[in-house]
C-alpha positions as CSV (number, residue, x, y, z in Angstrom):
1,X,50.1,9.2,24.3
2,X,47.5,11.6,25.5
3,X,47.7,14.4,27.4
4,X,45.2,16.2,29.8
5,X,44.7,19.1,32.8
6,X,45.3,17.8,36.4
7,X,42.4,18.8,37.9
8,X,41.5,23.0,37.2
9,X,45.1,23.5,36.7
10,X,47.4,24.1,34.0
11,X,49.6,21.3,34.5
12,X,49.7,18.8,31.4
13,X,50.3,15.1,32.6
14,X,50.3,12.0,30.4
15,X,47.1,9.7,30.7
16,X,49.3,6.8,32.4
17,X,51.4,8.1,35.2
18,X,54.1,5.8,36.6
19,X,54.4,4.4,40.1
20,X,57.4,4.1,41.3
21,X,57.0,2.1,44.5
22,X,58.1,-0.8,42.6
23,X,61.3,0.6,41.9
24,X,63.5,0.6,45.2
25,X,65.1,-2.2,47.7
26,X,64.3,-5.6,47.1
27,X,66.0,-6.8,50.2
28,X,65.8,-3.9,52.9
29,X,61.8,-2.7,52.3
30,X,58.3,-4.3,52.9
31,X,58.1,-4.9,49.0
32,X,60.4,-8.1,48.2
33,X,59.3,-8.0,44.8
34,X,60.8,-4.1,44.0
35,X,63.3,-3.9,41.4
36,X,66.7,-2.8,42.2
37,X,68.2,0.6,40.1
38,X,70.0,-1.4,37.3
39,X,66.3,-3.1,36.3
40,X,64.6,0.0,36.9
41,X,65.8,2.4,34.9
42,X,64.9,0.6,31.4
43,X,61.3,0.3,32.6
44,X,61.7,4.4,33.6
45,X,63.6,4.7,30.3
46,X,60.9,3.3,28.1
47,X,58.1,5.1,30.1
48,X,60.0,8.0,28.5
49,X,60.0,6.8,25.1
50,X,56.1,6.0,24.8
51,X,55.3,9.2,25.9
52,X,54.3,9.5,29.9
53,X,55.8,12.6,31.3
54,X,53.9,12.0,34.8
55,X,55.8,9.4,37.8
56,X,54.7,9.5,40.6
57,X,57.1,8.2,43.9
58,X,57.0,8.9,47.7
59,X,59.6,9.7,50.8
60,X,58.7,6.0,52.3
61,X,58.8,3.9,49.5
62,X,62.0,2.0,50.0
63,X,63.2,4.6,52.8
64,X,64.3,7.0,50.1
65,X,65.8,4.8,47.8
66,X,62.6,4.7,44.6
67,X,63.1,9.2,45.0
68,X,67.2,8.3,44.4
69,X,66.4,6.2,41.8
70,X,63.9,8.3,39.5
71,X,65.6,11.2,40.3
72,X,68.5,9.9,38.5
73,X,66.9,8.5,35.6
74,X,65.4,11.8,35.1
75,X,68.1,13.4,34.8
76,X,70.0,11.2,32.5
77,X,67.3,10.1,30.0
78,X,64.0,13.1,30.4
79,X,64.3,17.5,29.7
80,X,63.4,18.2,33.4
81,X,60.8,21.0,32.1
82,X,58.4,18.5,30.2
83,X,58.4,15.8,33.0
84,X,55.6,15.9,36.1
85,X,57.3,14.7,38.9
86,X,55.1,13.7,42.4
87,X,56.5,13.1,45.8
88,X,54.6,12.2,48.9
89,X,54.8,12.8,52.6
90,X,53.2,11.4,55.6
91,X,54.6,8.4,56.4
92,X,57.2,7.3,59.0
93,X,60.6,7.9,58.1
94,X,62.5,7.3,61.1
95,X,61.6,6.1,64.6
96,X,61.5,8.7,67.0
97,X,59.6,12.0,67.8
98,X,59.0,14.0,64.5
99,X,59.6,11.2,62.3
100,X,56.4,11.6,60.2
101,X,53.1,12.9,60.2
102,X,52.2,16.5,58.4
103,X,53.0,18.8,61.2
104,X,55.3,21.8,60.0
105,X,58.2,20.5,61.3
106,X,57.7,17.4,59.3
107,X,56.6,18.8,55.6
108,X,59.4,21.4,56.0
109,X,62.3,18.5,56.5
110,X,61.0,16.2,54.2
111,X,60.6,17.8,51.5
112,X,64.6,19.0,52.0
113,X,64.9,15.5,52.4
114,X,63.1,14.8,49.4
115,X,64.3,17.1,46.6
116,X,68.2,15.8,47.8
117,X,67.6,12.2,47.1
118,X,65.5,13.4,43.8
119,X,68.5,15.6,43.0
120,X,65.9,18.2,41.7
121,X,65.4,21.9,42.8
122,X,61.4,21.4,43.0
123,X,58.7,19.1,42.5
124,X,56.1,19.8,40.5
125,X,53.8,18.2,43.0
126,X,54.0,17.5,46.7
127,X,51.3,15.1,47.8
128,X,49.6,14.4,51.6
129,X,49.9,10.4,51.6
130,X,47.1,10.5,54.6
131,X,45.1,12.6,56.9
132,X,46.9,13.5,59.9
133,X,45.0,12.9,63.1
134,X,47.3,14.1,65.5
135,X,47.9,17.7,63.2
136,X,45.8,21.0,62.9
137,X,44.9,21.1,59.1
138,X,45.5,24.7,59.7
139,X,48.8,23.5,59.9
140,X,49.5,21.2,57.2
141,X,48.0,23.6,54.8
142,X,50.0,26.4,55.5
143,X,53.4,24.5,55.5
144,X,51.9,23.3,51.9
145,X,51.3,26.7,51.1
146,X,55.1,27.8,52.0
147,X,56.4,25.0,50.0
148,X,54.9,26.3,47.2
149,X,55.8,30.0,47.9
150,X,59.2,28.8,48.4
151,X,59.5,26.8,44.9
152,X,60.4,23.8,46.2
153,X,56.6,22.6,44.6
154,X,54.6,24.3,42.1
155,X,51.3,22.4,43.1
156,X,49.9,19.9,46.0
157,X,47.6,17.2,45.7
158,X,46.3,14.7,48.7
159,X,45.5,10.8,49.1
160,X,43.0,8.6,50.2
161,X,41.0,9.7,52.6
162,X,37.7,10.9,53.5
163,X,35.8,13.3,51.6
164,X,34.6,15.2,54.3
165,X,38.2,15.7,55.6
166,X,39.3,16.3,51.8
167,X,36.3,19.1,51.7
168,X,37.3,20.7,55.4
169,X,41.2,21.4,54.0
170,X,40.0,23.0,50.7
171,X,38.1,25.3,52.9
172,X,40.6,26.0,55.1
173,X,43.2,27.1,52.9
174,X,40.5,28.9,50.5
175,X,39.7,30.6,53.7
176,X,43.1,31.8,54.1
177,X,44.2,32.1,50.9
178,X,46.5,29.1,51.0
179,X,47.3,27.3,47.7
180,X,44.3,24.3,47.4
181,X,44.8,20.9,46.4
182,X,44.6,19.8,42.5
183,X,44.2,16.2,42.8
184,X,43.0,13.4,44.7
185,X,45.3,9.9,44.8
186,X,42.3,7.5,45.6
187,X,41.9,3.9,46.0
188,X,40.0,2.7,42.9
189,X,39.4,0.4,40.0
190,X,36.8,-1.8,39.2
191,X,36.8,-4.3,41.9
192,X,36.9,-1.0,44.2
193,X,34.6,1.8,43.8
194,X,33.7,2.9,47.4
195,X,35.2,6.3,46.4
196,X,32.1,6.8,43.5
197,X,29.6,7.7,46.9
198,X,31.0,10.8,47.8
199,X,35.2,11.9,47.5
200,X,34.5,11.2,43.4
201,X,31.4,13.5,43.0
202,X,33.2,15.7,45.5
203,X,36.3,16.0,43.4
204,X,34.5,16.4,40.2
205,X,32.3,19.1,41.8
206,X,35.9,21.1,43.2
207,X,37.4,20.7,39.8
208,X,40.4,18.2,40.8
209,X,41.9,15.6,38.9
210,X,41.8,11.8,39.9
211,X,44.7,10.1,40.0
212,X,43.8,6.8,41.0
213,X,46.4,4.0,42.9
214,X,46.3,0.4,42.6
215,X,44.4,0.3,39.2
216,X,44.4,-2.7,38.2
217,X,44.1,-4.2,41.8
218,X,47.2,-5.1,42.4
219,X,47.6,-7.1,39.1
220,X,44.5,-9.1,40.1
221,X,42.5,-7.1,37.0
222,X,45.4,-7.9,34.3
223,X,46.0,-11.9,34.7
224,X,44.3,-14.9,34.7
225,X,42.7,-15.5,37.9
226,X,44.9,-18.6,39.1
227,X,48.0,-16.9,37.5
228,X,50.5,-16.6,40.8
229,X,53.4,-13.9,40.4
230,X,56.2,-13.0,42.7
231,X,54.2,-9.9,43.9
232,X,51.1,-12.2,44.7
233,X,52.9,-14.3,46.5
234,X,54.9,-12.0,49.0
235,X,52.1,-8.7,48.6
236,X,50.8,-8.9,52.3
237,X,49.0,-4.8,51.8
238,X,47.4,-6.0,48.3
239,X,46.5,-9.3,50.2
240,X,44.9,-7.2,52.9
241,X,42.9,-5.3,50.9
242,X,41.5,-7.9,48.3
243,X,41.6,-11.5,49.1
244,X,39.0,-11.0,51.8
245,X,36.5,-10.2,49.1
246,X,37.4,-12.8,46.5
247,X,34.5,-14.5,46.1
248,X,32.4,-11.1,45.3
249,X,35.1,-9.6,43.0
250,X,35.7,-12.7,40.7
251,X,32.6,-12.5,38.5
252,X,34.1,-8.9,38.1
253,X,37.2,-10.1,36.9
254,X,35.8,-13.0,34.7
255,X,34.1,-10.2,32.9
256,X,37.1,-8.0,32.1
257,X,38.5,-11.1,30.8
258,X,35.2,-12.2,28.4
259,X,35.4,-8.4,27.3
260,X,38.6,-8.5,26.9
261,X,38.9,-11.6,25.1
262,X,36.0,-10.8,22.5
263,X,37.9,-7.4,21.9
264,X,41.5,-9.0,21.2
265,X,42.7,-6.8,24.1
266,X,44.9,-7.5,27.2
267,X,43.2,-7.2,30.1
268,X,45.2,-4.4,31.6
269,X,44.0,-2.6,28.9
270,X,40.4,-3.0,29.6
271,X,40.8,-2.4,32.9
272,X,42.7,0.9,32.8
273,X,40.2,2.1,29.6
274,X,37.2,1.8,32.0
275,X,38.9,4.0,34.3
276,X,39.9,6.5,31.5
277,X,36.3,6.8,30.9
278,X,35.6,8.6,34.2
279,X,35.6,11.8,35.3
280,X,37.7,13.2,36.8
281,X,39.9,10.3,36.2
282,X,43.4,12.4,34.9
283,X,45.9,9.8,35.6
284,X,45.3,6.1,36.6
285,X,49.1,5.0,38.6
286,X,50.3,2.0,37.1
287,X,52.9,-0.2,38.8
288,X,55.0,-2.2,36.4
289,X,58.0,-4.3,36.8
290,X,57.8,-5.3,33.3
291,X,58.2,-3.2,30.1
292,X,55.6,-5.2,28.5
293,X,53.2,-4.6,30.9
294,X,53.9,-1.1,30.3
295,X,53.3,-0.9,26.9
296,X,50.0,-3.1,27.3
297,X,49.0,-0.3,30.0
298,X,50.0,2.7,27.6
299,X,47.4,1.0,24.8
300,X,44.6,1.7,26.7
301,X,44.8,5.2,26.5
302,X,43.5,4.3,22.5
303,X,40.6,1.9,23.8
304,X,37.4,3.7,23.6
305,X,34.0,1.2,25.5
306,X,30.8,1.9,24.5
307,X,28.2,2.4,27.2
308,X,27.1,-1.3,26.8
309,X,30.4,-1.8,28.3
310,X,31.2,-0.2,31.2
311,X,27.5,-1.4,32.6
312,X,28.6,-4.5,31.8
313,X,32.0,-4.1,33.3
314,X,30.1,-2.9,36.5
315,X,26.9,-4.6,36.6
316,X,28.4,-6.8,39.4
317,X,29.8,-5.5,41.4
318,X,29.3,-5.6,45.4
319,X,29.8,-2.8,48.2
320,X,33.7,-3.3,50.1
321,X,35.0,-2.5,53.6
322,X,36.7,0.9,53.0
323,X,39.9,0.2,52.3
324,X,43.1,2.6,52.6
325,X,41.9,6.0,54.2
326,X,43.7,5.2,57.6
């Protein structure tokens, strides 16, 4: 494993971070194909073992349950001190006034909420899961800022959004000498790139690390194109955001497979290297319900493409809807 800076910090993180919205309730959450605690914890276990330091979970995936469930691997397999642990809050929690959004109220009771079902005293960082509309960024950056003073975060990174709202809270809390964001948690891989007209060069300019979601597309840029899986089948957010533009993205993915096929690579691996090659690209997330996808995602960190390559792997690609910043 590799190791690199998020964003103009000093935080090290492992090259692969580790999503943990797979890891949750099967039968009580939006995600039927989620593994429960007893399958989870091997593939948490292994991530361990191969070297990532770096998972990343949030408050709303599986109600609270995927924060219980890492928190306790954590603690029996990882030394607290070397692991990166990321939390995010946004979402709705409960129905009800109060019951999400980023005003004080809410940041200050879920990350409470947060660090008991994590079992930890702090989180090294606490992450915006989307712009609120209905909050003052004045706000939400100042009950970021007294997380951190507080400990209960060392450092605070955002989500999709736009870049001109990602630029106006930077400024805001450089103004008022609030702690600033280190990364950006954007929607991108190579069938999605809308992020590469403005938050990317934005990001890079500001210094913060990439930490990209949904990688490999939902799985749809690390199996055969016909290959149905559980998640495919009952994935009604990754079926939102790509099957709409399957005819435009398919010579995309027919090309990670001819590259991947001539270079005696999976495709996962192809698909994540590309990614790798980018900056500010720290951390692509991976999903994986499967140790051997895992260990296929942890090898690309070794695959280097040549510049022939990458313009090969994006020569066709096609503008998308924006996807994911609402």
């Amino acid at each position: 494993m590799e190791y690199t800076k998020l964003g103009n910090s000093g935080l090290d993180v492992s090259r692969i971070c580790l999503g943990c919205m797979s890891f949750g309730d099967p039968e009580g959450w939006v995600h039927k194909w989620a593994l429960n605690e007893e399958q989870s914890r091997p593939v948490i276990q292994k991530a361990l073992e191969l070297g990532i330091n770096f998972f990343d979970t949030a408050n709303v995936y599986s109600l609270g349950r995927s924060e219980e469930i890492l928190g306790r691997a954590i603690k029996d397999f990882a030394n607290r001190d070397e692991v990166v642990i990321a939390t995010k809050v946004h979402q709705t929690m409960r129905p009800g006034p109060n019951g999400g959004g980023l005003s004080r109220k809410a940041i200050l009771s879920e990350i409470d909420h947060s660090l008991e079902r994590l079992g930890l005293d702090y989180v090294d960082l606490y992450i915006i899961h989307r712009w609120d509309y209905g909050t003052p960024i004045e706000e939400t950056m100042e009950a970021l800022h007294d997380v951190v003073k507080a400990g209960k975060a060392r450092y605070i990174g955002a989500s999709a959004m736009w870049a001109w709202q990602f630029q106006k809270a930077q400024h805001v809390a450089e103004r008022h000498g609030w702690t600033k964001f280190i990364s950006m948690q954007n929607h991108y891989n190579l069938i999605y790139r809308e992020d590469e007209r403005e938050m990317i060069p934005l990001c890079r300019d500001l210094g913060v690390g990439l930490t990209p979601y949904s990688p490999l597309a939902a799985g749809r840029l690390s199996r055969p194109w016909n290959e149905m899986t559980r998640r495919h089948e009952t994935d009604k957010i990754a079926e939102s955001k790509y099957d709409h533009n399957k005819d435009a993205d398919r010579p995309v993915i027919d090309r990670v497979s001819e590259l991947a096929e001539k270079r005696g690579l999976a495709r996962t691996q192809i698909s994540l290297a590309w990614l790798l090659h980018k900056n500010p690209v720290a951390a692509p997330i991976i999903g994986s319900n499967k140790i051997s996808h895992l260990e296929d995602a942890v090898k690309a960190v070794e695959v280097n493409l040549s510049a022939h390559e990458i313009a090969y792997l994006e020569e066709l690609y096609k503008p998308h809807p924006v996807q994911g910043h609402n």
